[in-house]
C-alpha positions, 0 to 999 in steps of 0.5 A: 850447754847453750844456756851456759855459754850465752851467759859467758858470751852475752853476759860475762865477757862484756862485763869483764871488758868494760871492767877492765876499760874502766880500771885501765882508765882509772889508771891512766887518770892516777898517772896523769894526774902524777906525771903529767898535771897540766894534761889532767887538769886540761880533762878535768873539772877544776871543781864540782858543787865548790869541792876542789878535784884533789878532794874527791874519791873519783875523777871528774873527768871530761868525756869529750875531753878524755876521747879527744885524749885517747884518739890523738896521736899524741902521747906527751913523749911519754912511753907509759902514757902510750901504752895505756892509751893504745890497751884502753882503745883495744879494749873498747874495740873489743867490747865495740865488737862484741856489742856488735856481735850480739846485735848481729846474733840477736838479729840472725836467731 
């Protein structure tokens, strides 16, 4: 039973996490880019080996950019935006805590 549950705990709940941040934040950046543009083109590259930003598959997203984005108090008067920020910082705080559970465990046994 202890093997089960490392599994569930140190394996598919990260995995679950960081599946979920992903799609919340994949999210945001479709509602961004088609409610607020100026935003998405501030995050953005403008274009990547000559290829325009609307042609590709995913978003060319700039990191500082989109951390500075989700740590400001600022949500662009939109209510939408606001909850997608404060479920993508929730669950990058779960999985922050999670890590930090597993290091603790991994130190502790």
């Amino acid at each position: 039973m202890s093997g089960f549950f490392s599994f569930i705990f140190f394996v598919l709940l990260p995995l679950a996490i960081g599946i979920l941040a992903i799609y919340l934040s994949i999210d945001l950046f479709e509602y961004l880019k088609k409610y607020h543009p100026p935003q998405y083109r501030q995050m953005s590259f403008a274009s990547h080996f000559g290829i325009s930003n609307e042609r590709f598959v995913f978003h060319l997203i700039k990191p500082q950019e989109f951390v500075r984005f989700l740590l400001s108090p600022a949500d662009l008067q939109d209510n939408t935006v606001k909850v997608y920020k404060a479920r993508i910082r929730l669950s990058l705080m779960a999985l922050i805590g999670l890590f930090a559970i597993i290091l603790l465990w991994s130190l502790i046994f």
